[in-house]
LUMLUMPA-571795 format. One record per residue (C-alpha): residue number from 1; x, y, z. Coordinates in steps of 0.25 Angstrom, whole numbers, plus 2048, in hexadecimal, padded with zeros to 3 digits. Example, Ala and Ser with C-alpha at 12.3 -4.5 7.8 and 13.67 -1.06 7.14 Angstrom:
! LUMLUMPA-571795
<lose seq="1" xx="831" yy="7EE" zz="81F"/>
<lose seq="2" xx="837" yy="7FC" zz="81D"/>
This chain:
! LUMLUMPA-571795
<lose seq="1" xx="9F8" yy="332" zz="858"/>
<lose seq="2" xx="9EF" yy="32D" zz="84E"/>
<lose seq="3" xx="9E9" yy="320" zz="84E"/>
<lose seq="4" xx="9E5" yy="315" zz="843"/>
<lose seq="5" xx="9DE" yy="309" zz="840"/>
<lose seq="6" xx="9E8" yy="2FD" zz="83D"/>
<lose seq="7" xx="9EB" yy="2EF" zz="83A"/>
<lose seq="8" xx="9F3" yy="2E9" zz="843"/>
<lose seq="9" xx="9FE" yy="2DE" zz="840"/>
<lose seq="10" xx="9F7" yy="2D5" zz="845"/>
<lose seq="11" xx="9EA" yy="2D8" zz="83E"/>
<lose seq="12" xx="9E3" yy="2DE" zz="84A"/>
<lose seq="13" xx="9DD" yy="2EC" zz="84A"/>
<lose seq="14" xx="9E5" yy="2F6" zz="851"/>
<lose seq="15" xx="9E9" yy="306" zz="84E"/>
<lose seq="16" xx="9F3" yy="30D" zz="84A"/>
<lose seq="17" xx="9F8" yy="318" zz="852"/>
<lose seq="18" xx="A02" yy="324" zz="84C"/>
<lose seq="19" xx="A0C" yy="32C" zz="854"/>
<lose seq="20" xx="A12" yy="335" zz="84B"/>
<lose seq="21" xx="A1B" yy="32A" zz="842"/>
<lose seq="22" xx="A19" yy="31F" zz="84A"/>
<lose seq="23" xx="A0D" yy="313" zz="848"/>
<lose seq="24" xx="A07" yy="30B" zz="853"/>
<lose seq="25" xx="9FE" yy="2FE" zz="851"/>
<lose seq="26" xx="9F5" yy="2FB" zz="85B"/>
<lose seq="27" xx="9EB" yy="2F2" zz="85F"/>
<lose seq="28" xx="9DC" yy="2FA" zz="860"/>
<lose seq="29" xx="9DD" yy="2F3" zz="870"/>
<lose seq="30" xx="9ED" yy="2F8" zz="871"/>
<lose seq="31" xx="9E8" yy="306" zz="86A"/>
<lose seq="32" xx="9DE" yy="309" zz="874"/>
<lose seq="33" xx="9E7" yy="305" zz="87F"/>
<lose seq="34" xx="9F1" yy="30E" zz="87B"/>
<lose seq="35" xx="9E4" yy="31A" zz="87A"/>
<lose seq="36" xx="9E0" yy="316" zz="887"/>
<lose seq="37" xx="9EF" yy="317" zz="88F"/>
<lose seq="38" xx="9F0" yy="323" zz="887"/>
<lose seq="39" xx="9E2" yy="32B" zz="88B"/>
<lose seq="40" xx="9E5" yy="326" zz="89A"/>
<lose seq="41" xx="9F4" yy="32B" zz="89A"/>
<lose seq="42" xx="9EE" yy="338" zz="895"/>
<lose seq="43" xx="9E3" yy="338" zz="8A1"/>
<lose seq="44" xx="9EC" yy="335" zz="8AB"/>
<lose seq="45" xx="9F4" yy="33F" zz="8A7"/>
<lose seq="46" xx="9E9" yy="34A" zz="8A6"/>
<lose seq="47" xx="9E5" yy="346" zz="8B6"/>
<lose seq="48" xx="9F3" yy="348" zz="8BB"/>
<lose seq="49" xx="9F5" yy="356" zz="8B4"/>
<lose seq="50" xx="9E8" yy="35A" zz="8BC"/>
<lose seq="51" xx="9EE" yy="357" zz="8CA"/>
């Protein structure tokens, strides 16, 4: 997954994010919701491996 500054269409600031061939727009608020559900899905998912 790579991430890039972009444009959005409505002229806001946002990123860009690239899964293999396929393109995301974002807001920056949407793109660091999306970080944050992904690094908690991760840690929950880490705790319940331990039990």
């Amino acid at each position: 997954m790579k991430f890039f500054p972009a444009i959005l269409a409505d002229g806001r600031e946002g990123v860009s994010l690239m899964f293999g061939t396929y393109r995301i727009y974002l807001s920056t608020a949407g793109a660091i919701t999306l970080a944050t559900g992904i690094v908690n899905a991760l840690d929950e998912h880490k705790e319940h491996k331990h039990e």
